[in-house]
Each structure stands twice: as structure tokens, then as C-alpha cells.
C-alpha positions in Angstrom: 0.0 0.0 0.0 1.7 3.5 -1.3 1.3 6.1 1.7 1.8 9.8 2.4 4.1 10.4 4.7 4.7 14.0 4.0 2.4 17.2 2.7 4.4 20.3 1.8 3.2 23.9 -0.1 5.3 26.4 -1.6 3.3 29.8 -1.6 5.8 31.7 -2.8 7.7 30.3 -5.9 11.4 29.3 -5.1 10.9 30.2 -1.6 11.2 27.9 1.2 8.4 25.6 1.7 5.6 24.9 4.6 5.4 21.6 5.8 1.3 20.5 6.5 -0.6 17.5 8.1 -3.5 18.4 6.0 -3.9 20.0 3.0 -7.0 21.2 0.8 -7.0 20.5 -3.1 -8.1 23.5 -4.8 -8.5 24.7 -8.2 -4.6 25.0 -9.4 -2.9 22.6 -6.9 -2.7 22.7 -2.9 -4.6 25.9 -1.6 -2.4 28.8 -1.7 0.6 26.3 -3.3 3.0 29.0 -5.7 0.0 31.3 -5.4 2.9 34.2 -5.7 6.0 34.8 -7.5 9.1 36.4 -7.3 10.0 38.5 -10.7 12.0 41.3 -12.6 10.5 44.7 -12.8 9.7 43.5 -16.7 7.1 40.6 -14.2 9.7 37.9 -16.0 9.5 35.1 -13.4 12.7 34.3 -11.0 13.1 31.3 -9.0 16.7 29.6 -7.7 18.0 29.1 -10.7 19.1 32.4 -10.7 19.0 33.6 -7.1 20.6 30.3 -4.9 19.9 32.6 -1.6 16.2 32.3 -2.3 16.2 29.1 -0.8 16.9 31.2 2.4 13.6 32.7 2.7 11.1 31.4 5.0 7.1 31.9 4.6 4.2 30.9 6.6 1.0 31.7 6.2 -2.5 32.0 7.9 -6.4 33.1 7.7 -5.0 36.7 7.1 -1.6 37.1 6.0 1.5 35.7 4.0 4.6 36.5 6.0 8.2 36.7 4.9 11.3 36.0 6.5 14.9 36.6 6.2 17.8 35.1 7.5 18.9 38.5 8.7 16.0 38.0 11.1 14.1 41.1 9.1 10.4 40.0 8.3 7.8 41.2 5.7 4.0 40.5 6.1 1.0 40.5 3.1 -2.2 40.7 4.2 -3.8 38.2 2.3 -7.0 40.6 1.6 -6.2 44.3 0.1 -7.8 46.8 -2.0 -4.2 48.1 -3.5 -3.8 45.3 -5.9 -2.3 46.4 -9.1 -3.3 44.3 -12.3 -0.1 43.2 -14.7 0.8 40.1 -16.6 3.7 38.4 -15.6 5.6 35.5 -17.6 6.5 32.0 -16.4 7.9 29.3 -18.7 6.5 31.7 -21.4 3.0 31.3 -20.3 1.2 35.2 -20.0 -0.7 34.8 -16.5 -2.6 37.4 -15.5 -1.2 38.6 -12.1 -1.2 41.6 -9.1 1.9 43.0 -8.6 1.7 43.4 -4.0 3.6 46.6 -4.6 6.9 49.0 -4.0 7.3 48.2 0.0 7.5 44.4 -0.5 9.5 45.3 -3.6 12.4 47.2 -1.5 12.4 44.3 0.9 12.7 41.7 -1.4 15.4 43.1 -3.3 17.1 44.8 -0.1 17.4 40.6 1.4 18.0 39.1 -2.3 20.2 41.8 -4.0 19.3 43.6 -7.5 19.0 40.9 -10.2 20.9 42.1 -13.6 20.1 45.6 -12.7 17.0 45.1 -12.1 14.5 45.4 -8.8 12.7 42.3 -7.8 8.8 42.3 -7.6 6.3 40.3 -5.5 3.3 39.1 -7.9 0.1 37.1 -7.1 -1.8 35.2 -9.0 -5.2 36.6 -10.1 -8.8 34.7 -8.9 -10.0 34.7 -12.2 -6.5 34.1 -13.9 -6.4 30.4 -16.1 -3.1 28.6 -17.0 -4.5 25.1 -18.4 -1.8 22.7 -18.0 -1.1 21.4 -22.0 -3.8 19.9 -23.2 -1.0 16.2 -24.5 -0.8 15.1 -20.6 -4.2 15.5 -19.8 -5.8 12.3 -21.4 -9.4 14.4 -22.2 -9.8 15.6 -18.3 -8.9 19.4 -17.3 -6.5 21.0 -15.0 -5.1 24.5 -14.5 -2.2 25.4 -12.3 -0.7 28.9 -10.8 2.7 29.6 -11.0 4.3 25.8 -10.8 6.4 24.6 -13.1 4.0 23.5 -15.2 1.6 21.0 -13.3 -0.6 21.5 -9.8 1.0 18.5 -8.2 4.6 16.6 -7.7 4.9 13.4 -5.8 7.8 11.8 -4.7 9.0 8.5 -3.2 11.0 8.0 -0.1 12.2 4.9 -2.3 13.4 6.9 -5.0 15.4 9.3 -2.8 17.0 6.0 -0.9 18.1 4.6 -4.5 19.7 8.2 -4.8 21.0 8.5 -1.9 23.0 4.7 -2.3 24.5 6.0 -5.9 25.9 9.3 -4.0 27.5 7.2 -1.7 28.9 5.5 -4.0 30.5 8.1 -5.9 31.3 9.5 -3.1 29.4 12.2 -3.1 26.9 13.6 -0.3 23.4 12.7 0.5 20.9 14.5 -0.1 17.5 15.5 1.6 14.0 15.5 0.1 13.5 19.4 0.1 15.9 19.7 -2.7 13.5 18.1 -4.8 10.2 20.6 -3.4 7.4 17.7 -3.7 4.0 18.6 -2.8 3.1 14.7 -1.4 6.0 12.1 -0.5 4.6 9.2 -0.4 6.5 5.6 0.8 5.7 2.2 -0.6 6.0 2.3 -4.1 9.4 1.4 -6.3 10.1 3.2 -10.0 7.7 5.9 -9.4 9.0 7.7 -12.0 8.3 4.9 -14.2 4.5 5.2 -13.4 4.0 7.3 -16.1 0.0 7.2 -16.4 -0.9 5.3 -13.7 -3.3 6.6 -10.9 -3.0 7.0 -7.2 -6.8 6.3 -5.9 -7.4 7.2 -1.6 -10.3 5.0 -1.2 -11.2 5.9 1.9 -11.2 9.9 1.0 -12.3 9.3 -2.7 -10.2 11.1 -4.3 -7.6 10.7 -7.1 -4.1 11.4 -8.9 -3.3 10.9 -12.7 0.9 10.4 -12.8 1.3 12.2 -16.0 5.0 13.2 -16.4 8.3 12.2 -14.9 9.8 15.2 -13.4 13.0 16.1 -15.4 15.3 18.4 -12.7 17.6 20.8 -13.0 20.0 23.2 -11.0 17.7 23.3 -8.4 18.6 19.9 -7.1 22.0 20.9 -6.5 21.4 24.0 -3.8 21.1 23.1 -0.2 18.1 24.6 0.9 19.0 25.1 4.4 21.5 27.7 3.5 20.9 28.1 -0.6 24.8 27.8 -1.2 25.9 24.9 -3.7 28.7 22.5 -2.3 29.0 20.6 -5.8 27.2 21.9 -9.2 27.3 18.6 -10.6 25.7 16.3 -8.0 23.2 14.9 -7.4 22.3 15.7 -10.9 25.2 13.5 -12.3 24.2 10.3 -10.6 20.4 11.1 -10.8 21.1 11.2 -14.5 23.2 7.9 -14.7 20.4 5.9 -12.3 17.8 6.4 -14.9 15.0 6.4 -12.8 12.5 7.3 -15.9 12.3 5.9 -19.0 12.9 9.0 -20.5 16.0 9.3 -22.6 17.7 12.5 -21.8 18.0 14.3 -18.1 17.8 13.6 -14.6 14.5 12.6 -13.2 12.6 12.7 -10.2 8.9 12.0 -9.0 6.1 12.2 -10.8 4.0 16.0 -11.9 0.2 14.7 -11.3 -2.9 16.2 -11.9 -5.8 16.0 -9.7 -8.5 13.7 -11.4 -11.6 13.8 -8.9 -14.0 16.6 -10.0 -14.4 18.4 -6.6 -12.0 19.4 -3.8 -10.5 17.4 -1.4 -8.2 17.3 2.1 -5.2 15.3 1.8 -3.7 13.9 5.0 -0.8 12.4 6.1 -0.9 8.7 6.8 -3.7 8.5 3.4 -3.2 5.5 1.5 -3.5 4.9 -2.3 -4.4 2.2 -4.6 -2.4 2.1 -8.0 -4.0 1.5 -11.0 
């Protein structure tokens, strides 16, 4: 029997994450999961890949606000409700979402913690109520889903399995091992082996009623490599380079990594830990 073990939302893209019990599906993903997003003042989305010391940021959240932390102990704090929104469109992975920029003060503070980024300040965005970003249309098999400002897909799973097959090829190269927040899942699961090799298959709770379609092995990048505790990179080439070489997927090019899902039951749902799933 496959098994949460771990629930886990990222309002803020890139920044760190918030480890739940429970969690409510909603229309794009997890409630409030990459709701916001860091960009340039041109609303062109940033995420580690080009700021490591993201990783450094820490957010909670609660019935009123979204608060931000820095390392330097300085603090930031949205209210979650405001008539000051600012309508713009801001880019991720080339999709146009339609977005509100939170405005200048969280602007200064962001940039003041994270430093200018090619010249340019850094902006807090959120994404709009009535905003749509349809996940393509190929991975869908006929059903619908939108997401916010993920990747690309309202859900990643991973597999305590998959990170102790890792873990065992690092060692063995002599590398370090690795924890599961390098790899920001939204549900970890234990009891299943080659998830990324589940390509299709469904993940059904029974009990709860609801359901997950596997529809694409996650292919990782730089990300992987930053330790999220302190967002510096002690090796740029692992664990990527052994990820790569394991060939968890049976995809032919990259390093891959759990599963991107999509939510397949037609209303909304709380996820808990200790859930358990049938595979079909």
C-alpha cells in the first residue's frame, strides 16, 4: 500500500516551503501552493535558478496574511485581503498569466534581502482569482486542469524509495546525501518502487475518494544541486550527475525525479498524512 508520509506547499515560488498535516486541493494545486511569484521589474518570473539565496527565505501563512522571512532576522507581512492590488501580466515558462503586482514596500524588501538581479528590482506578484493557466492539453488524457505559477503542473509526488536509490548512488560516488526538500514535492509518499516509471498510472485514496493521474516524470535541474537550508551549492554537478546515470525514468535524456500529477476527482478534497493509495 503506497502512503503519504509528507504534505508540503510552496506559496511563494522558489521560496522555502511549509510543511502541513492536511492539506486542501483546490483549483490550481494545494490551496495557496506557488500562489505568488518572485519577478523582474519587466514581471519575467525568477526562482533559484538564478538567485541560490532564495532558498533562504522562509514563509508561513495564515487566515490573514502571507509572512516573509529573512535570514537577517528582518520580516515582511502581506495581508492576504487588500484593495491596493495592481493588475499586470507576468511571464513564467512563457506562459502570460494574469497577475497583481503586492507593490513597491514588498518590492524594496525583497530586493534589499536578495540583492538587485541584472540591474534590475525584484517584484512580489500574485496570481489573479480569475486568472487560467491550463496545464497542456497532450498530458491530460481528455480531463482538465489548471495550475498557478508551478512549473507546469498543480502537483509533484515523490517517493521515499526513489530518494533511498539516490541516496545509495551518491555514496557510492562518493558524493553527499541529499534530503528531500531539494527536490520541493508537494506529497512524498512511501511504498512504491520506479515511481518515476508510473508514467499514467493513478493513485486512488479509497477511503477519502479522491484521485491522482501520474502524467510526467519530473525532469530536474539546477535546483537539485542547492542546499536549501543555506541556498549555497557545495558541488554543481551532484546529485544531478548520478540522478542522471540511475535512470529512474524511461525517458531518454535528463535527470528525473517523481512524478508531476494532476488532480482527477471533480471536486475538492483534504489530503492527510498517513492517506493511503491504490495504484491503477
Amino acid at each position: 500500500m503506497v502512503q503519504i508520509t509528507d504534505l508540503f506547499i510552496y506559496p511563494v515560488k522558489s521560496l522555502k516551503g511549509i510543511s502541513l498535516n492536511k492539506s486542501e486541493t483546490a483549483l490550481r494545486g494545494l490551496k495557496f501552493d506557488r500562489e505568488w511569484m518572485i519577478t523582474n521589474s519587466d514581471y519575467e518570473f525568477i526562482t533559484q535558478r538564478e538567485i541560490e539565496s532564495m532558498a533562504t527565505i522562509e514563509v508561513s501563512i495564515d487566515s490573514g496574511a502571507l509572512m516573509l522571512s529573512s535570514k537577517n532576522n528582518t520580516h515582511y507581512t502581506i495581508p492576504l485581503e487588500s484593495s491596493k492590488f495592481k493588475h499586470i501580466q507576468a511571464s513564467v515558462w512563457g506562459d502570460i498569466c494574469d497577475a497583481y503586482d503586492e507593490g513597491d514596500d514588498v518590492s524594496l524588501w525583497l530586493t534589499n534581502v536578495l540583492g538587485l538581479y541584472k540591474g534590475k528590482s525584484l517584484r512580489l506578484v500574485r496570481f489573479a482569482k480569475q486568472g487560467v493557466r491550463p496545464v497542456p492539453s497532450k498530458y491530460l488524457d481528455g480531463r482538465e486542469a489548471q495550475s498557478a505559477f508551478s512549473d507546469q503542473f498543480p502537483y509533484l509526488i515523490t517517493s521515499w524509495e526513489s530518494l533511498e536509490k539516490l541516496n545509495k548512488g551518491l555514496i557510492k560516488n562518493g558524493s553527499q546525501v541529499v534530503e528531500m526538500d531539494r527536490f520541493r514535492p508537494n506529497i512524498v509518499v512511501k511504498g512504491v518502487e520506479g515511481l518515476e516509471k508510473k508514467t499514467s498510472h493513478n493513485f486512488l485514496c479509497q477511503k477519502s475518494g479522491y484521485s491522482f493521474g501520474l502524467r510526467k516524470p519530473c525532469k530536474r535541474c539546477k535546483i537539485i544541486t542547492i542546499n536549501q537550508e543555506d541556498g549555497k551549492i557545495d558541488n554543481p554537478k551532484e546529485p544531478l550527475s548520478t540522478l542522471a546515470s540511475l535512470s529512474f525514468s524511461d525517458e531518454i535524456n535528463g535527470a528525473f525525479f517523481g512524478q508531476n500529477a494532476i488532480l482527477l476527482s471533480t471536486k475538492n478534497y483534504t489530503l492527510k498524512v498517513g492517506d493511503e493509495f491504490l495504484i491503477s
